[in-house]
C-alpha positions as CSV (number, residue, x, y, z in Angstrom):
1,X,121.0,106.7,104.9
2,X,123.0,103.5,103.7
3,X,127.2,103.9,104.4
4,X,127.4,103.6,100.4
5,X,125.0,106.7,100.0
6,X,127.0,108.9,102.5
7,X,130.0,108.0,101.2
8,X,129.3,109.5,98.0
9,X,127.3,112.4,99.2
10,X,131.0,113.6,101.0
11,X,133.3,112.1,98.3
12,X,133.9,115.7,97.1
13,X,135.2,117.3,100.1
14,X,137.9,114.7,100.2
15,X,139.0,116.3,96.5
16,X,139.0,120.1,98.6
17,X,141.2,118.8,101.2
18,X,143.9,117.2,98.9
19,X,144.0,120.8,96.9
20,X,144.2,122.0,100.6
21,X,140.8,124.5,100.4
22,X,140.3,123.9,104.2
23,X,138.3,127.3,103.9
24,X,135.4,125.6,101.6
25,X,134.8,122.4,103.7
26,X,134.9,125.0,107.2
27,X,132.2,126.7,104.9
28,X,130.0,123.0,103.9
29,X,130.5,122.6,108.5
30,X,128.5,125.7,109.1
31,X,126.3,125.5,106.3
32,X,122.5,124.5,106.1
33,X,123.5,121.1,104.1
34,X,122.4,118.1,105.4
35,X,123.8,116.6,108.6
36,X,125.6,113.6,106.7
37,X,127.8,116.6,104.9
38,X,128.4,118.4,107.8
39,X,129.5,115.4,109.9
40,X,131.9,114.6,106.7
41,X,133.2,117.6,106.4
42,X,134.3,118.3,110.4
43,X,135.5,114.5,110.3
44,X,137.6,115.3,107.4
45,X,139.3,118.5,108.8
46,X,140.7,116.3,111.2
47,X,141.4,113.3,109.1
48,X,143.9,115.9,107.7
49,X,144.7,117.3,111.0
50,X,148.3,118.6,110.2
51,X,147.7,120.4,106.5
52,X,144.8,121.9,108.3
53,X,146.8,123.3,111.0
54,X,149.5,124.8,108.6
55,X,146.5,126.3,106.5
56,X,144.5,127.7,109.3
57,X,144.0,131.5,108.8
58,X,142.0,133.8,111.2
59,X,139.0,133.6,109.0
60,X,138.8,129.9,109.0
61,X,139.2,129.5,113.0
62,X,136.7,131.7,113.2
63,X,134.3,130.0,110.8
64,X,134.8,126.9,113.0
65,X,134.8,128.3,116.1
66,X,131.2,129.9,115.1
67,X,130.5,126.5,114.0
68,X,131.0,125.2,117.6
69,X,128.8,128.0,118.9
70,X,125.5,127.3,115.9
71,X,125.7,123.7,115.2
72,X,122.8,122.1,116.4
73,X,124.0,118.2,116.5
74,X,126.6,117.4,119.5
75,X,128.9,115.0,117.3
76,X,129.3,117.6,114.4
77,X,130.0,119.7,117.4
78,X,132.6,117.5,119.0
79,X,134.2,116.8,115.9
80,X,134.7,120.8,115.6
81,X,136.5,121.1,118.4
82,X,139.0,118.3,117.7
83,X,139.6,120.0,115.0
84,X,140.4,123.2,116.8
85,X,142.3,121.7,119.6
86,X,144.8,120.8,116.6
87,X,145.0,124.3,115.5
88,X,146.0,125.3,119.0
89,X,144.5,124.3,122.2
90,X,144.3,127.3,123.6
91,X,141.5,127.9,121.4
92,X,139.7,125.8,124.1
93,X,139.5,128.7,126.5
94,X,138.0,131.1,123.5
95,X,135.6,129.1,123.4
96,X,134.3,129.0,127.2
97,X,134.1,132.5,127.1
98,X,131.9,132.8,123.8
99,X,129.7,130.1,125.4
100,X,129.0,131.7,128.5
101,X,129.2,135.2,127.0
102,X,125.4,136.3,127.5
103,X,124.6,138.1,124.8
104,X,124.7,135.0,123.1
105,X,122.7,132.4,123.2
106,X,124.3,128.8,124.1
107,X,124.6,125.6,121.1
108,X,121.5,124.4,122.7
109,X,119.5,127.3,124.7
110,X,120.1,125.5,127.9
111,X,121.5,127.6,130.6
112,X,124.9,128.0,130.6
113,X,126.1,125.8,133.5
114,X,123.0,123.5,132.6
115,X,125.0,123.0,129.5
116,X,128.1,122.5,130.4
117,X,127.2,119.8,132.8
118,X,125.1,117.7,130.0
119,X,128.5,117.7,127.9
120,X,130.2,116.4,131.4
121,X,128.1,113.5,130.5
122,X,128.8,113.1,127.0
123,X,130.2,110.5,125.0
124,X,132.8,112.6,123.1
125,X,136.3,113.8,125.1
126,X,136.3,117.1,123.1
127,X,132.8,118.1,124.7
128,X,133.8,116.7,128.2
129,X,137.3,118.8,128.2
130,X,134.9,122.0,127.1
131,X,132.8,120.9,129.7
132,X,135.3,120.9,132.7
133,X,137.1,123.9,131.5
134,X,133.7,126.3,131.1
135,X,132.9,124.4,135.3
136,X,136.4,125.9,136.1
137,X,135.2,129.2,134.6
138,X,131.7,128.8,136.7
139,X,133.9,128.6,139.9
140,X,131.2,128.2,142.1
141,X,131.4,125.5,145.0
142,X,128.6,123.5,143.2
143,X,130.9,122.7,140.3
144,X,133.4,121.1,142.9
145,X,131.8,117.8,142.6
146,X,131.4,117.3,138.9
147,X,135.1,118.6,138.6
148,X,136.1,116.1,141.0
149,X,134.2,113.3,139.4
150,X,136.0,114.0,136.1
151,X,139.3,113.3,137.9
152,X,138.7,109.8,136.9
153,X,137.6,110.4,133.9
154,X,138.7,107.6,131.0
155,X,140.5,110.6,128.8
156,X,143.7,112.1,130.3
157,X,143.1,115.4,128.9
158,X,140.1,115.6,130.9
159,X,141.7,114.3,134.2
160,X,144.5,117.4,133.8
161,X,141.8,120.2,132.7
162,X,140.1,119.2,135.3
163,X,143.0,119.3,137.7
164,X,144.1,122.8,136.6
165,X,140.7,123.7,137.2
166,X,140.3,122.8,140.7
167,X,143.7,124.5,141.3
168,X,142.8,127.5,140.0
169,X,139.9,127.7,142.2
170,X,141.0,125.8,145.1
171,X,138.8,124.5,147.4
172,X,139.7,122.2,149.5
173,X,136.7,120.0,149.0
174,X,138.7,117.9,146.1
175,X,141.5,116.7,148.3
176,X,141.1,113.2,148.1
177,X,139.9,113.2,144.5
178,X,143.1,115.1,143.7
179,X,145.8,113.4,146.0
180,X,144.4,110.3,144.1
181,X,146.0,110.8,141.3
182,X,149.4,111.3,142.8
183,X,149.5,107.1,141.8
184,X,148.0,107.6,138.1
185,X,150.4,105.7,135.9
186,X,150.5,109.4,134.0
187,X,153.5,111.8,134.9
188,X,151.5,114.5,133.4
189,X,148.7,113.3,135.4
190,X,151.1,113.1,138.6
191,X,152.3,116.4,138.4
192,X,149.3,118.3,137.8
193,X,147.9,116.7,141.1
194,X,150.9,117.8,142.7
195,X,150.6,121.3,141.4
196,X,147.0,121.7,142.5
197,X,147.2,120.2,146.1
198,X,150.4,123.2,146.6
199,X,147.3,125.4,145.1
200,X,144.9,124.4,147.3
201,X,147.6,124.4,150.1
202,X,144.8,123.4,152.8
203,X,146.7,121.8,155.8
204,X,145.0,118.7,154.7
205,X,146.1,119.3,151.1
206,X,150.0,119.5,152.5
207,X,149.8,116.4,154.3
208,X,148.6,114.7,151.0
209,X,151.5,116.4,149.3
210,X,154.4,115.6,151.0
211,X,155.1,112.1,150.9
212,X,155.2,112.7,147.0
213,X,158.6,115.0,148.0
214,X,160.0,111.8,148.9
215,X,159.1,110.0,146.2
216,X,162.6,108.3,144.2
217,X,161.2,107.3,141.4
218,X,159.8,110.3,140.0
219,X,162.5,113.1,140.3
220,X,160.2,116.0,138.5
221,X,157.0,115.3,140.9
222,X,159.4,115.7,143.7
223,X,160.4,118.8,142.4
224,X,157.2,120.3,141.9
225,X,156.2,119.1,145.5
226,X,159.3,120.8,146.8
227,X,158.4,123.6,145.4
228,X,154.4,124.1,146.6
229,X,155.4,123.4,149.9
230,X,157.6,126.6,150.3
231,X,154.1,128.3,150.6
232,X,152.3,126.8,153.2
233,X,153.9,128.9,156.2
234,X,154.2,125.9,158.8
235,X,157.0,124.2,160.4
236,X,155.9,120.9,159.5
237,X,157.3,121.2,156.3
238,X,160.6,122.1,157.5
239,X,162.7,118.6,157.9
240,X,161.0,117.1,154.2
241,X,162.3,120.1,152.4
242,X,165.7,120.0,154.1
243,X,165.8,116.2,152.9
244,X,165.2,117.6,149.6
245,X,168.3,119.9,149.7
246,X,170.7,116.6,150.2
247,X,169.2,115.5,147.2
248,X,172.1,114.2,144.4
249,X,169.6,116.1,141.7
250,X,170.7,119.6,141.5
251,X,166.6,120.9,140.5
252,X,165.4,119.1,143.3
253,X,168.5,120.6,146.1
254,X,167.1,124.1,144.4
255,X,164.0,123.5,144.5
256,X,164.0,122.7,148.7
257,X,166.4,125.3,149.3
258,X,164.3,127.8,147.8
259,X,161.3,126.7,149.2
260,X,163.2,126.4,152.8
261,X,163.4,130.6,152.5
262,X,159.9,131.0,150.8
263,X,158.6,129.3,154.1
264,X,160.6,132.2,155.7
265,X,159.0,134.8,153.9
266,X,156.1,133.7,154.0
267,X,155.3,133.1,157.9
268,X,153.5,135.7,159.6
269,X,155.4,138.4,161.4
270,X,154.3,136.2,164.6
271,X,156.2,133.0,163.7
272,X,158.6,134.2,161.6
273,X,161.2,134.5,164.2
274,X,160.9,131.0,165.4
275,X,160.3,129.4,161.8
276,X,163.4,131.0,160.3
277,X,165.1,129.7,163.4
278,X,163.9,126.1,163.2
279,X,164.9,126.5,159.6
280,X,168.5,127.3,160.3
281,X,169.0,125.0,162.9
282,X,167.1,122.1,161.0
283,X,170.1,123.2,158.3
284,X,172.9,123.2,160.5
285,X,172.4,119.6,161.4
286,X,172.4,118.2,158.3
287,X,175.2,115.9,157.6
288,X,175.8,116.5,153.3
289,X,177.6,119.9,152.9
290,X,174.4,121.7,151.7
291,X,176.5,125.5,151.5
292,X,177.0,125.3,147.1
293,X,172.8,124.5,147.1
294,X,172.6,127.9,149.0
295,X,175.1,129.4,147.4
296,X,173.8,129.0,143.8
297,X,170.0,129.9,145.1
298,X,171.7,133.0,146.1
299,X,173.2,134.1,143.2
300,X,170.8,132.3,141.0
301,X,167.5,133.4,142.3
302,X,165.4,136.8,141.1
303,X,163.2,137.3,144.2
304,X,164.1,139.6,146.5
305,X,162.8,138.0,149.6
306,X,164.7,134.7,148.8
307,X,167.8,136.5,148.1
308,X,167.5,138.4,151.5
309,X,166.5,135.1,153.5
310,X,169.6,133.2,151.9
311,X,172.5,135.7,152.5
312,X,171.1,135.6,156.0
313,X,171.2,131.9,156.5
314,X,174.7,131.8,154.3
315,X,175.8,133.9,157.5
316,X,174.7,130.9,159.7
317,X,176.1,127.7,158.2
318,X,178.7,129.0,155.5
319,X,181.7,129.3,158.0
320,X,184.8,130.8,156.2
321,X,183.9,129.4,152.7
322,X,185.6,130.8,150.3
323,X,183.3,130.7,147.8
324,X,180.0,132.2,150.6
325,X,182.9,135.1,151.2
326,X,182.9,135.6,147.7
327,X,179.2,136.0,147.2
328,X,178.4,138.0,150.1
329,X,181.2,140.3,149.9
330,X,180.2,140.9,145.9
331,X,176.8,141.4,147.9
332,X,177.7,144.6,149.6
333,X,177.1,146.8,146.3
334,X,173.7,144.8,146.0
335,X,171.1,147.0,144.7
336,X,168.8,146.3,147.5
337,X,169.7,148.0,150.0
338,X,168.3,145.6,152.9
339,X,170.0,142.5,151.2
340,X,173.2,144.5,151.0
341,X,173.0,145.1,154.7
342,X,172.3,141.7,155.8
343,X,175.1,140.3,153.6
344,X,177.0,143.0,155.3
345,X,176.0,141.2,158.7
346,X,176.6,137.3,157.8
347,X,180.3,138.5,156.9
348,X,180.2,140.5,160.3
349,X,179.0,136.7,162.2
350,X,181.0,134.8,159.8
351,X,184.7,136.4,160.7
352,X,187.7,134.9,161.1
353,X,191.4,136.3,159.7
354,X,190.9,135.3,156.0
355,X,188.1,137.2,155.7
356,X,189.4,140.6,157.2
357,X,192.2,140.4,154.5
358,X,189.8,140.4,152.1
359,X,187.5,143.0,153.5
360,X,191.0,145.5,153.3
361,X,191.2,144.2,149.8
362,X,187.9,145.5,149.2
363,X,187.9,148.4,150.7
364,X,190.5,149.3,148.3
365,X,189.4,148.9,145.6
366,X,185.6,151.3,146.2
367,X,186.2,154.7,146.2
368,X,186.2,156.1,149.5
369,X,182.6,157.4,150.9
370,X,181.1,154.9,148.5
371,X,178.1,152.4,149.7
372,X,180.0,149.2,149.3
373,X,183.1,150.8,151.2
374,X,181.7,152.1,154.3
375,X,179.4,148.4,154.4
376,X,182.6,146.7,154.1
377,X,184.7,149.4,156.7
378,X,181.6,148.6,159.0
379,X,182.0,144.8,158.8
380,X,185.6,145.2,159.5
381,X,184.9,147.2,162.8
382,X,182.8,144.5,163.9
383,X,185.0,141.3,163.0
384,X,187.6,143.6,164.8
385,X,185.3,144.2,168.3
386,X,183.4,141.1,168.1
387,X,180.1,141.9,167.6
388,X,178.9,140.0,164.1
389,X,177.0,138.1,166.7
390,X,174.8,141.0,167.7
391,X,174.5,142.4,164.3
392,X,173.2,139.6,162.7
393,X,170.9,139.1,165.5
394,X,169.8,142.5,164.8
395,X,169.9,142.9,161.0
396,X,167.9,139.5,160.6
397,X,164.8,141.0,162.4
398,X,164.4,142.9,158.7
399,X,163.8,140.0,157.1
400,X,160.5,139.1,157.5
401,X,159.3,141.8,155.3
402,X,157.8,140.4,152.2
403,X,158.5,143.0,149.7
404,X,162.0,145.3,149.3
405,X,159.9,149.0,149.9
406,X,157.9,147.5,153.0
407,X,159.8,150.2,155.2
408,X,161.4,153.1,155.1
409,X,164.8,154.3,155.8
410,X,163.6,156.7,158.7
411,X,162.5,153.9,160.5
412,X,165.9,151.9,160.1
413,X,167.6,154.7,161.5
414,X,165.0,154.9,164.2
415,X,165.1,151.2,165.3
416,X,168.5,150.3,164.9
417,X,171.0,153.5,164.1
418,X,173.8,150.8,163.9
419,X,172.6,148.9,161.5
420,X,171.2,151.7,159.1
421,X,175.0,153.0,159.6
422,X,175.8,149.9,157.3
423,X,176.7,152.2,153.9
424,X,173.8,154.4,153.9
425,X,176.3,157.5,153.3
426,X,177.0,157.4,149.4
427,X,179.1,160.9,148.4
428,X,179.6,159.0,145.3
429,X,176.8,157.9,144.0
430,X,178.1,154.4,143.9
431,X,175.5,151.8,145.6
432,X,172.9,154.8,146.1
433,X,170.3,154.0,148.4
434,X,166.1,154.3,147.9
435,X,165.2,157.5,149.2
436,X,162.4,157.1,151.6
437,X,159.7,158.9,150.0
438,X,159.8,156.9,147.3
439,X,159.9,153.4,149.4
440,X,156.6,155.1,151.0
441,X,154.8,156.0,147.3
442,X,156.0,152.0,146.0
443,X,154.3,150.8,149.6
444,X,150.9,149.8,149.9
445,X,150.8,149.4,153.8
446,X,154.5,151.7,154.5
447,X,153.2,152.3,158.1
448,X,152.1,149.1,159.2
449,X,155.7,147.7,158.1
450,X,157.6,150.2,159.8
451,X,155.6,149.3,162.6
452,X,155.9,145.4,162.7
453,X,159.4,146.6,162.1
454,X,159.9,148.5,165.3
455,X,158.5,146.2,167.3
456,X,160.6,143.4,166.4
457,X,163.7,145.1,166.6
458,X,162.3,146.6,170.3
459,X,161.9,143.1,171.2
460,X,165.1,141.8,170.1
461,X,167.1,144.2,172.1
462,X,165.0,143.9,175.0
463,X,165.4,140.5,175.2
């Protein structure tokens, strides 16, 4: 068919899209007309890419999605799904599903995966990006190869599906594939690499990882490294994130401080001691005054487990701070009760005259009998007979439990009556406690906890 002939064959549809009847040339794409008019008509939906996406209802993305599904030439196909990926790209993931539904059969009766690996090959991006994000679906090792391949793929959509794909499954297999692209000349590309290698989090994916923390000239890749190496529960990672925390960039100090107490939390009960150790001491050393970066994790942050790990180390290397007093004292009406404790306990280690003229300050102003009070009368005994020291020591072995219910308040007062005496009486009401049946029902493993719980403290004091 001569260009002139197909020219006029489509000239109509170009008179439906100016009056805007997207609906009727969806209708001429999944129709039995010939393949010149089908081709038109998907090349002019997105020729006029953003009317169509204003325009698109329900019924027409379903017409062209079951377009996609019954068209039987690829590059009508391909052309269908740019079209979609306009509307919204999400639609992208409807369509792996539908594909490898099996109740239907696939565009082209070849098996499923079969399929999706001939459109790996294709010429067209749209039908390569379908292709790498139905292999992600597939999940099995086998697909590892073909997604790593398209990690060099021509089209940068493809490159970060594919990423996202091999992050979401993460097998360690891609490493090198993916830590290549840590030097694409693509941010978007960059930090998707990034993203998946904290994914993968493979010791071997880590090492790839962290010289990208260090990287100046890309402050948001340095974030997101930062931030995946909190996870992988290894010392290693300790003295790049606490060169992250003297950072001048205010994301990046967050991001390593809060990935300092993520590696806290998430160290086995084994190394947790000595991790959250290294961690403070690793801290402490630094020259820059890291204390505000800590300070504004603590009051900033919505996890539990960091907020715990941070009024602890805030009892380590904030001194007499005024502004750490603040925070921990406001602390002691926390409405976890383990956090209020060990805030209770930094103030204990922390001391000094300023801050027992504040705790009487306090003290007046909760009504007697109340939570806050008798945490705050307890930290004054202490600063009084010297023992924040011991406290702390004591309090911190608490820490390492990942989740607020993980024990239950029998088994505080069983391992450490001193510490459990830290405002557990409430005649008020004010700063009421979890009672322990229901930290037992919210507790998947209560006993276990309370175990690993009692054994730590039993060590602690026997040592």
């Amino acid at each position: 068919m001569s260009t002139n002939g197909q020219s006029s064959e489509t000239d109509f549809l170009y008179t439906l899209a100016s009056n805007g009847r997207f609906d009727r040339i969806a209708d001429y794409v999944a129709s039995n007309e010939a393949l010149a008019v089908r081709y038109g008509a998907a090349g002019i939906l997105t020729e006029f890419a953003g009317d169509l996406k204003t325009a698109a209802t329900t019924e027409l993305r379903k017409k062209l999605i079951n377009a996609v599904l019954e068209e039987p030439d690829d590059r009508v196909r391909a052309r269908v799904v740019e079209a979609l990926l306009y509307i919204d790209e999400s639609i992208l993931d409807t369509l792996v599903t539908k594909i490898a539904a099996d109740r239907e059969p696939t565009p082209t009766d070849s098996p499923h995966p079969l399929l999706l690996v001939e459109w790996l090959g294709s010429d067209s991006v749209e039908l390569r990006l379908l292709a790498v994000a139905g292999l992600g679906d597939v999940g099995t090792p086998s697909m590892i190869p073909k997604l790593s391949s398209a990690c060099s793929d021509t089209d940068r959509r493809v490159r970060e599906r594919a990423l996202k794909e091999l992050g979401r499954i993460g097998n360690p297999r891609c490493v090198e594939e993916v830590a290549d692209c840590l030097d694409s000349d693509i941010a978007s590309i960059r930090h998707e690499a990034a993203k998946t290698l904290g994914e993968i989090n493979t010791r071997g994916a880590i090492d790839r990882l962290r010289p990208a923390a260090r990287r100046d000239e890309d402050d948001e890749l340095r974030r997101i490294a930062l931030d995946q190496l909190g996870a992988f529960p290894s010392s290693d990672v300790i003295n790049t994130l606490s060169d992250g925390v003297t950072d001048e960039n205010p994301e990046i100090q967050h991001a390593a401080a809060s990935s300092l107490m993520e590696l806290i939390s998430s160290a086995s009960f084994e190394e947790s001691h000595t991790i959250r150790e290294e961690v403070a001491e690793e801290v402490e050393a630094l020259d820059a005054d890291v204390i505000p970066a800590f300070v504004t994790l603590f009051t900033d942050t919505h996890r539990t487990t960091i907020r715990r790990n941070t009024a602890w180390l805030l009892g380590r290397i904030g001194d007499s701070q005024e502004e750490v007093v603040d925070h921990l004292l406001d602390a002691l009406s926390d409405d976890d009760f383990t956090t209020s404790q060990i805030a209770a306990s930094s103030l204990a280690r922390i001391g000094g005259r300023d801050i027992k003229d504040r705790l009487e300050k306090f003290i007046e102003n909760h009504p007697e009998g109340s939570g806050p009070r008798t945490r705050a009368e307890f930290v004054l005994t202490q600063i009084t007979e010297g023992e924040g020291g011991l406290v702390l020591e004591r309090t911190v072995e608490y820490i390492h439990v990942s989740e607020p219910d993980d024990y239950t308040r029998q088994k505080r007062a069983e391992t450490d009556p001193a510490v459990d005496e830290i405002g557990s009486a409430d005649t008020t009401g004010e700063g009421a406690t979890e009672e322990p049946e229901t930290a037992a029902e919210e507790t998947e493993e209560p006993e276990t906890a309370a175990e690993e719980t009692e054994t730590a403290t039993a060590e602690t004091e026997s040592g």
